[in-house]
C-alpha positions as CSV (number, residue, x, y, z in Angstrom):
1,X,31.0,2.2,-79.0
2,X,34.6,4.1,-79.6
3,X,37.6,4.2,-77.0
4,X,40.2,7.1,-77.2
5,X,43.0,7.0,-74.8
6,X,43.0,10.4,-72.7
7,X,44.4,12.6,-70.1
8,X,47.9,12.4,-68.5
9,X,49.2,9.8,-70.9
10,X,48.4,12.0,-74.3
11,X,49.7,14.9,-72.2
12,X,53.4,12.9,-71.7
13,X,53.6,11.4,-74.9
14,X,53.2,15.3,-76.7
15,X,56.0,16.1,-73.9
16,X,58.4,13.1,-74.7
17,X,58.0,12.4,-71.1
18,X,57.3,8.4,-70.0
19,X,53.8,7.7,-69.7
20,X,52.8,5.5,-66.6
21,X,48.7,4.6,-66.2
22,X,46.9,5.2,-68.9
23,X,43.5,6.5,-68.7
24,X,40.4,5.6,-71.6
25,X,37.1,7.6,-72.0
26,X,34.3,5.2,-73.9
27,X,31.8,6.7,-76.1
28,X,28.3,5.2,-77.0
29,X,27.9,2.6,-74.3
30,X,25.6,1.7,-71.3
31,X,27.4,0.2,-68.4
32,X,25.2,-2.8,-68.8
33,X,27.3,-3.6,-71.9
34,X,30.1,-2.4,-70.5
35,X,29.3,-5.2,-67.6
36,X,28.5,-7.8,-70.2
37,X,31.9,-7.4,-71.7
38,X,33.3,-8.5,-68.6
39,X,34.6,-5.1,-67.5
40,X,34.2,-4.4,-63.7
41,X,32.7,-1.3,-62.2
42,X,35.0,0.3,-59.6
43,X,33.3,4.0,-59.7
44,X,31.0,4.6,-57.1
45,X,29.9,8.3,-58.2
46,X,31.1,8.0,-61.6
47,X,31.0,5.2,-64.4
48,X,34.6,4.1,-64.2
49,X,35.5,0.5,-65.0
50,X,38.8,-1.8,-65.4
51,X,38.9,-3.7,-68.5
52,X,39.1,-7.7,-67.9
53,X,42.6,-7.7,-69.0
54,X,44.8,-5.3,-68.8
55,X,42.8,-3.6,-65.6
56,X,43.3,-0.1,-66.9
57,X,40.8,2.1,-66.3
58,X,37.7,2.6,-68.8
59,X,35.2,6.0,-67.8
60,X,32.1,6.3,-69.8
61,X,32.0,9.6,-71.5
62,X,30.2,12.1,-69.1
63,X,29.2,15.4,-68.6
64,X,29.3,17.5,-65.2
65,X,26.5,20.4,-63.9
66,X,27.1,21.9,-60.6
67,X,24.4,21.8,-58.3
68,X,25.7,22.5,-54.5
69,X,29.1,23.9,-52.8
70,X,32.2,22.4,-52.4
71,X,33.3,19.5,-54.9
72,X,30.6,17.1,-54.1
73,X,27.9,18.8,-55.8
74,X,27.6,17.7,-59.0
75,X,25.0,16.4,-61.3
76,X,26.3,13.6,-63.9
77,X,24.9,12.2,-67.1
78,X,27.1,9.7,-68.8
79,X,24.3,8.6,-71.3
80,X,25.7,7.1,-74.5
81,X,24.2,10.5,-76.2
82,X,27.5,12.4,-74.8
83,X,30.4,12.8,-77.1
84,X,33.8,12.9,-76.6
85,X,34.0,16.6,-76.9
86,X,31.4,16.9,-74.7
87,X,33.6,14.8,-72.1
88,X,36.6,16.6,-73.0
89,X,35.4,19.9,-72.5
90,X,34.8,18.8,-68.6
91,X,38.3,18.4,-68.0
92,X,40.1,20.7,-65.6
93,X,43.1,22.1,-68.4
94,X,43.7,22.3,-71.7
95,X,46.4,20.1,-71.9
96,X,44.9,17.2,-69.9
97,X,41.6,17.7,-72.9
98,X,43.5,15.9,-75.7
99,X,42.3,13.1,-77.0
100,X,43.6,10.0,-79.1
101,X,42.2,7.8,-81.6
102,X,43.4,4.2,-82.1
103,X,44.8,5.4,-85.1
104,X,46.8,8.0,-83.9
105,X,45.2,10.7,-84.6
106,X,44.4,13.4,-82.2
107,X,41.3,15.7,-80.9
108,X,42.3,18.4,-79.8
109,X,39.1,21.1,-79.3
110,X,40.5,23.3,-76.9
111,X,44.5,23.7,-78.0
112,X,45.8,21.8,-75.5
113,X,49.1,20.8,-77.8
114,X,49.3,24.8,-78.4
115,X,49.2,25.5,-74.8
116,X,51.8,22.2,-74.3
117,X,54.1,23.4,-76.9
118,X,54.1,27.3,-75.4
119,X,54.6,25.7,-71.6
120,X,51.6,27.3,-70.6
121,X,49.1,25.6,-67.8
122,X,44.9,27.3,-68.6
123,X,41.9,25.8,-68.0
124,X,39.5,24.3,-70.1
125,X,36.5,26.8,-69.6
126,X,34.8,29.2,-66.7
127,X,33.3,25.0,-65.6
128,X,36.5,25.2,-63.9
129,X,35.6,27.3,-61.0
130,X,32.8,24.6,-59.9
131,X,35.8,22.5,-58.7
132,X,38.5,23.8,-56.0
133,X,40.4,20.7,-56.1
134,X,40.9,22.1,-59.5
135,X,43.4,24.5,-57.7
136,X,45.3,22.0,-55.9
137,X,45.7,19.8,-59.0
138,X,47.0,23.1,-61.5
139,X,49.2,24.0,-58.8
140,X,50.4,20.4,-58.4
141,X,50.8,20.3,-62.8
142,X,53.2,23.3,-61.8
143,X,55.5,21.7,-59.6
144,X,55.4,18.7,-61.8
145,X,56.4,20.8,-64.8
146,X,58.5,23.9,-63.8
147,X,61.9,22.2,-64.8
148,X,59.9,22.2,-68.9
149,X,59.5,25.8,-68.0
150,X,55.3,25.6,-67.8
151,X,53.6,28.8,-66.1
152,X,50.2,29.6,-65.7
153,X,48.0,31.5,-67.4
154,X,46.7,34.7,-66.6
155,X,43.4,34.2,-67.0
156,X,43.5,31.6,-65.1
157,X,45.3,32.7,-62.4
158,X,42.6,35.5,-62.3
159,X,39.9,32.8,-62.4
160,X,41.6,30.9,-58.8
161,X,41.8,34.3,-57.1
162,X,37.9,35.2,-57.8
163,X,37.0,31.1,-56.5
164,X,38.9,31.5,-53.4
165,X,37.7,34.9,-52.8
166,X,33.9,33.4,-53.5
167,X,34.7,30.8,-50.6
168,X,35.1,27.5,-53.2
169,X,38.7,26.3,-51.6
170,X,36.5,26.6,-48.1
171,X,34.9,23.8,-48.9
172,X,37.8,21.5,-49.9
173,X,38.2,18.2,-47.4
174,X,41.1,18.3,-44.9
175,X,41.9,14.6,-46.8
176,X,42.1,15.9,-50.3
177,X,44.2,19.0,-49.3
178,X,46.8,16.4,-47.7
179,X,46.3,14.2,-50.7
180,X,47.3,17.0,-52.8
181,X,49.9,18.8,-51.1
182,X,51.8,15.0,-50.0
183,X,51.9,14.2,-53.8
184,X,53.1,18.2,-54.9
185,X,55.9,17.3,-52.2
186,X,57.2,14.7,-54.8
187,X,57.4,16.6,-57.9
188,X,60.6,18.0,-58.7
189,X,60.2,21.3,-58.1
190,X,57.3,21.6,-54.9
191,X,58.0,24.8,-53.7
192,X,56.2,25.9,-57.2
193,X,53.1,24.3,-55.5
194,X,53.3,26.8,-51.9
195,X,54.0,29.8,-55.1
196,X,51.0,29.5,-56.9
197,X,48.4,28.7,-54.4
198,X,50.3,32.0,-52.8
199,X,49.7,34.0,-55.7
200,X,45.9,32.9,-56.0
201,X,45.7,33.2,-52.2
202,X,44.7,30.0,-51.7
203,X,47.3,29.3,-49.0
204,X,46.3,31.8,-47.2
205,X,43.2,29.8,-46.4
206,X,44.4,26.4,-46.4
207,X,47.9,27.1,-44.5
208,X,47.1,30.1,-42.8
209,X,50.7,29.2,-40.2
210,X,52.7,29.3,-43.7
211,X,51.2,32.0,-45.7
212,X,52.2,34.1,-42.6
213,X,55.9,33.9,-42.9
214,X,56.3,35.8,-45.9
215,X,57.4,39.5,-44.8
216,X,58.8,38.3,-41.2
217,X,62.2,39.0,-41.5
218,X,65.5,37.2,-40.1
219,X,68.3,38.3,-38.7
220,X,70.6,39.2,-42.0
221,X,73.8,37.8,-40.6
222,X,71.9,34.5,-40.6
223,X,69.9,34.6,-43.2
224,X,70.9,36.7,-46.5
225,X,67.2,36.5,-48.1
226,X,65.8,37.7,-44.9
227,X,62.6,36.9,-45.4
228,X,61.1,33.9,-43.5
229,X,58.8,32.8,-46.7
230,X,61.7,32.8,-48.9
231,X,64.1,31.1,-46.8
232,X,61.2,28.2,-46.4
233,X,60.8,27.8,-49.8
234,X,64.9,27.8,-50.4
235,X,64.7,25.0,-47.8
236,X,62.5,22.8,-49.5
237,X,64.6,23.1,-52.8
238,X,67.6,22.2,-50.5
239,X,66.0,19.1,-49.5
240,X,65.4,18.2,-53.1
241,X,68.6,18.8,-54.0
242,X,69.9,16.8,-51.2
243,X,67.4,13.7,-51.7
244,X,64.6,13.8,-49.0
245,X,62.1,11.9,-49.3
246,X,58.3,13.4,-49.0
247,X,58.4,13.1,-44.9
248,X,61.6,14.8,-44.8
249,X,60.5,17.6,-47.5
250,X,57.2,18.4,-45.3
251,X,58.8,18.7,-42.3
252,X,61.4,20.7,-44.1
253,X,58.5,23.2,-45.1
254,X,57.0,23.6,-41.8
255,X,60.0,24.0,-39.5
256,X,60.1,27.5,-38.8
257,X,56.4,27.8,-38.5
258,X,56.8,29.5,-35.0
259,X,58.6,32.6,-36.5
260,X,54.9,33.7,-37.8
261,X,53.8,34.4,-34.4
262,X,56.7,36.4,-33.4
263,X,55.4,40.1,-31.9
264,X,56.5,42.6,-34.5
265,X,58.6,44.4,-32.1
266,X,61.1,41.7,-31.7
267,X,62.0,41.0,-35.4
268,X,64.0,40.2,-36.5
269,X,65.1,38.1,-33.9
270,X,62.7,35.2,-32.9
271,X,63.2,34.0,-29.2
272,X,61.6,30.1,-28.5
273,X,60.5,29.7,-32.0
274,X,61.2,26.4,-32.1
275,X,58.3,25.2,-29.2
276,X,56.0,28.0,-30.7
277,X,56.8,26.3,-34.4
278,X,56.5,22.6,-33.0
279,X,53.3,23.3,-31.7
280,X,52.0,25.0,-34.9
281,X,53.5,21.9,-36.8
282,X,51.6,19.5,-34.8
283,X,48.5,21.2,-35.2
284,X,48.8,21.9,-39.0
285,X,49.7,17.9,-39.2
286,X,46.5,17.4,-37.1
287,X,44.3,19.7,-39.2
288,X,45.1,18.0,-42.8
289,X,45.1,14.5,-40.7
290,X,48.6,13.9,-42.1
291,X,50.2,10.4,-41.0
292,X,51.8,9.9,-38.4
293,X,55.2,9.7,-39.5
294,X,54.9,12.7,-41.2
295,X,53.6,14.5,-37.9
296,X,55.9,13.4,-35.9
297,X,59.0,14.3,-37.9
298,X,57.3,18.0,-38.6
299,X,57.4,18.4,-34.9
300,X,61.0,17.3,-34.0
301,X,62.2,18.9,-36.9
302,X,60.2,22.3,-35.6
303,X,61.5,21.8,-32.7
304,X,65.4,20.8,-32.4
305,X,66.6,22.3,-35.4
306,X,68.4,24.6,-33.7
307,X,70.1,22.1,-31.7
308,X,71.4,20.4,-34.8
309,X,72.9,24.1,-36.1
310,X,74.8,24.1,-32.5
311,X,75.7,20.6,-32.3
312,X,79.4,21.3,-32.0
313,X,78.7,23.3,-29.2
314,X,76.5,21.4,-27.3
315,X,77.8,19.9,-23.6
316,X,77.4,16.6,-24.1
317,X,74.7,16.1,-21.7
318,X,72.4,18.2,-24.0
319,X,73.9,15.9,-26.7
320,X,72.5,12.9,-25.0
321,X,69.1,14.5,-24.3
322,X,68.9,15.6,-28.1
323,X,69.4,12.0,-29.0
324,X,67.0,10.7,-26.1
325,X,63.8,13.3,-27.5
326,X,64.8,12.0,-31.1
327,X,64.5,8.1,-29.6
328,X,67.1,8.2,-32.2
329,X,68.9,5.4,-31.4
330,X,65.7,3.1,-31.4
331,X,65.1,5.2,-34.5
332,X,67.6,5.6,-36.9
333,X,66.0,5.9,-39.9
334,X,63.8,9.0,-38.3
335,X,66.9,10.8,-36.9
336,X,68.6,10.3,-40.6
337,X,65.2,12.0,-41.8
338,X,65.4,14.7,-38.9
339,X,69.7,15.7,-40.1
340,X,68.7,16.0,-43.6
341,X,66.1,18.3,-43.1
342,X,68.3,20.3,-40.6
343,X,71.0,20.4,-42.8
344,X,68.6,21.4,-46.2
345,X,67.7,24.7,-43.2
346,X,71.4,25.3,-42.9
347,X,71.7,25.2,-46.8
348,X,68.7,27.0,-47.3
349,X,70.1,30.4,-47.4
350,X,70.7,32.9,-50.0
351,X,74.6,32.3,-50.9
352,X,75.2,29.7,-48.7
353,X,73.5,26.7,-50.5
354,X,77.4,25.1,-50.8
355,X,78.8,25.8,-47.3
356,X,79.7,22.9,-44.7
357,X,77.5,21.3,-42.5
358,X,80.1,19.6,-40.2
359,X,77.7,19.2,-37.5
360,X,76.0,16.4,-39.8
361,X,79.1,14.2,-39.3
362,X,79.0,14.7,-36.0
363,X,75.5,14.4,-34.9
364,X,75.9,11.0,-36.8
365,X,79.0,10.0,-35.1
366,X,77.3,10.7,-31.4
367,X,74.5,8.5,-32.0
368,X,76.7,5.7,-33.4
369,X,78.4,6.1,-30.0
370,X,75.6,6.1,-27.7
371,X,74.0,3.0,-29.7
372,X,77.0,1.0,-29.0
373,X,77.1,1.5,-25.6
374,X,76.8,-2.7,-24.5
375,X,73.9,-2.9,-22.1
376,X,74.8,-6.3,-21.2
377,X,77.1,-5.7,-18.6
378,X,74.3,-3.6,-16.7
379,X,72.4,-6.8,-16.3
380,X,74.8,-8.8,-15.3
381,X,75.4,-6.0,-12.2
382,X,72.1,-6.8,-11.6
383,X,70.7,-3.6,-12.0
384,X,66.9,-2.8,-12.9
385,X,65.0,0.3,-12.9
386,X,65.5,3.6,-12.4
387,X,69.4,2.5,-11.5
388,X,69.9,0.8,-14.6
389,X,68.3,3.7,-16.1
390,X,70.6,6.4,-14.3
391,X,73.9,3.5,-15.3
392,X,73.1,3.2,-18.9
393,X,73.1,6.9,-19.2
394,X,76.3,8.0,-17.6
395,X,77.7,4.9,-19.7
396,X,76.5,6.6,-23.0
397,X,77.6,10.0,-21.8
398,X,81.1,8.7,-21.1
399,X,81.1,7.3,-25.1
400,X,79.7,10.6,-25.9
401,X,82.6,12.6,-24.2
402,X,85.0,9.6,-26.1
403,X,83.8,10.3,-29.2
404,X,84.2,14.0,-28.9
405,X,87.7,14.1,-27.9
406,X,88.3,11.5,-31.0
407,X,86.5,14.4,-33.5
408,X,88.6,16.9,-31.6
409,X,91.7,15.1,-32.3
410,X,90.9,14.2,-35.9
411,X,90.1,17.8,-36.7
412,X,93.1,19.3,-34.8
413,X,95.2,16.3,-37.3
414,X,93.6,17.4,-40.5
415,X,93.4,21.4,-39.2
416,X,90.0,21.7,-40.0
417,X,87.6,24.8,-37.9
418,X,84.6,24.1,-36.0
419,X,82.9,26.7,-36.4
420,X,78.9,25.9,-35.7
421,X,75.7,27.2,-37.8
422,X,73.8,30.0,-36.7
């Protein structure tokens, strides 16, 4: 029996990059002796076990044969007759096929530290096309490793486009294409993930709503990049830049959704995008069974974003509704979710990445009012139902109009503008 550490953690080490779980593959075992050793089998369709101490993960070496559609069809022998090349050579890139030895030293059949050392992303052999989630994961390695300057080879780019054109990425689970696409959402750069399964045509069949937006334009006054696809992904690097979290960044890349259904003969403007883009978001959320908070966010972002760009100009009745369909004073940590993304829109433009986003402040400031609003009093008037209701609300809209004539005065002090976002 012979262990060699594998996979992602060989792969960082070669990149100077920290290396989190480490993966083993063991050669010339049964998992009876595996068993004996008192390592416990967690695999149910492959031999993968945790050793007794450390609980790292131990996979017997295995080889895969495709026998059906889709990514469940395989065939596996894991005998103790298959080598370690054999294993490697089942891998889905080059530079996730290096092996090490205890000693240090490494195997290395397919170049995978070539390919690392040239930043280049290609897959092991044509065994690749027997797995779409093979697409989601390279395009996922590419998000992760743009910053290093990693692209993808041509060969295998040419190798995606002829799978999803064969009907492969068809028969990928609504689960795994969420799985994929919430963890490419928290690599540093996931607007690389959208590109590539663009450029294979992937997205086209697994986000049909987003593939759509590339060549509707926008209004140029509002939008320099004019081009709805463009300004999406410019939005999603904004909310990087400006520290969403993955909720935030998914919303963020399905706001304008609605602009894809525009009729031609009304670009580049795009009347009531925002309920046709809500919509869209909620059934895009529905489709990949994406959480709830993550749906729920999509759809408010979808749909008030343009409120949050005209903020300053609201009456302050539509101020208080705004709040009321965000529940955001019940829920401040959504509403905090729902400004960032609005203001990563506002930023998301060509040139105007660094502008102000007063409304921000402001938005922030009229929910602090409204939630201070004492609701004690109300009681005590004895008032219940739809009175108390109607009380509480003229109450908050009173704090609303307070606060806004404080921001007025402010700004007038420090002779700051007000002009609003388009």
């Amino acid at each position: 029996m012979e262990i060699h550490l594998v996979g992602g953690a060989v792969r960082d080490a070669l990149l100077g990059r920290a290396v989190g779980e480490r993966d083993w593959v063991v050669t010339g075992a049964t998992p009876d002796e595996l068993l004996a050793l008192g390592y416990r089998r967690v695999g149910k369709d492959f031999p993968v076990f945790l050793h007794p101490e450390t609980g790292e993960e131990y996979a017997l070496a295995r080889t895969e044969r495709k026998t059906a559609p889709g990514y469940h069809g395989f065939a596996i022998d894991a005998a103790p007759h298959v080598t370690l090349e054999d294993d490697l050579a089942r891998r889905d890139l080059t530079v996730n096929a290096i092996a090490q030895a205890a000693d240090g030293r490494l195997i290395d059949p397919f170049g995978g530290r070539r390919d690392l050392e040239a930043r280049v992303l290609r897959h092991v052999s044509p065994a690749f096309a027997e797995d779409p989630v093979r697409i989601l994961r390279l395009a996922r390695f590419a998000a992760r490793y743009a910053p290093l300057g990693f692209t993808v080879a041509p060969e295998t780019q040419a190798l995606m486009r002829a799978m999803v054109a064969a009907g492969e990425v068809d028969a990928l689970q609504p689960e795994r294409v969420w799985q994929e696409l919430a963890r490419a959402l928290g690599e540093p750069v996931p607007g690389r993930f959208i590109e590539v399964l663009r450029d294979c045509g992937a997205l086209a069949r697994l986000l049909p709503e987003l593939d759509r937006l590339w060549g509707v334009p926008q209004p140029p006054q509002h939008h320099p990049e004019i081009d709805t696809g463009v300004h999406v992904l410019l939005v999603l690097e904004q909310a990087v830049r400006l520290g969403a979290d993955v909720p935030t960044r998914y919303a963020a890349l399905l706001h304008d959704l609605g602009k894809g259904t525009t009729p031609p003969a009304e670009w580049p403007k795009h009347t009531a995008h925002e309920a046709r883009g809500a919509a869209l978001a909620r059934e895009v959320s529905e489709r990949l069974r994406a959480p709830k908070e993550f749906r729920e966010l999509a759809v408010l972002v979808a749909e008030l974003h343009t409120r949050a760009h005209r903020a300053l100009e609201l009456r302050t009745t539509t101020l208080l509704e705004t709040l009321e369909r965000l529940d955001a004073l019940r829920r401040p940590e959504r509403f905090a979710r729902w400004l960032l993304a609005c203001e990563a829109d506002a930023r998301g433009r060509t040139g105007l990445e660094a502008r102000p986003y007063p409304q921000a402040a402001w938005l922030a400031q009229a929910r602090e009012a409204a939630a201070a609003v004492p609701v004690q009093p109300l009681v005590e008037r004895g008032l219940k139902g739809p009175e108390f209701g109607e009380a509480l609300r003229l109450a908050r809209l009173d704090a609303l109009r307070a606060a806004r004539k404080r921001r007025a005065a402010a700004a007038d002090a420090a002779g700051e503008g007000s002009a609003a976002t388009s």
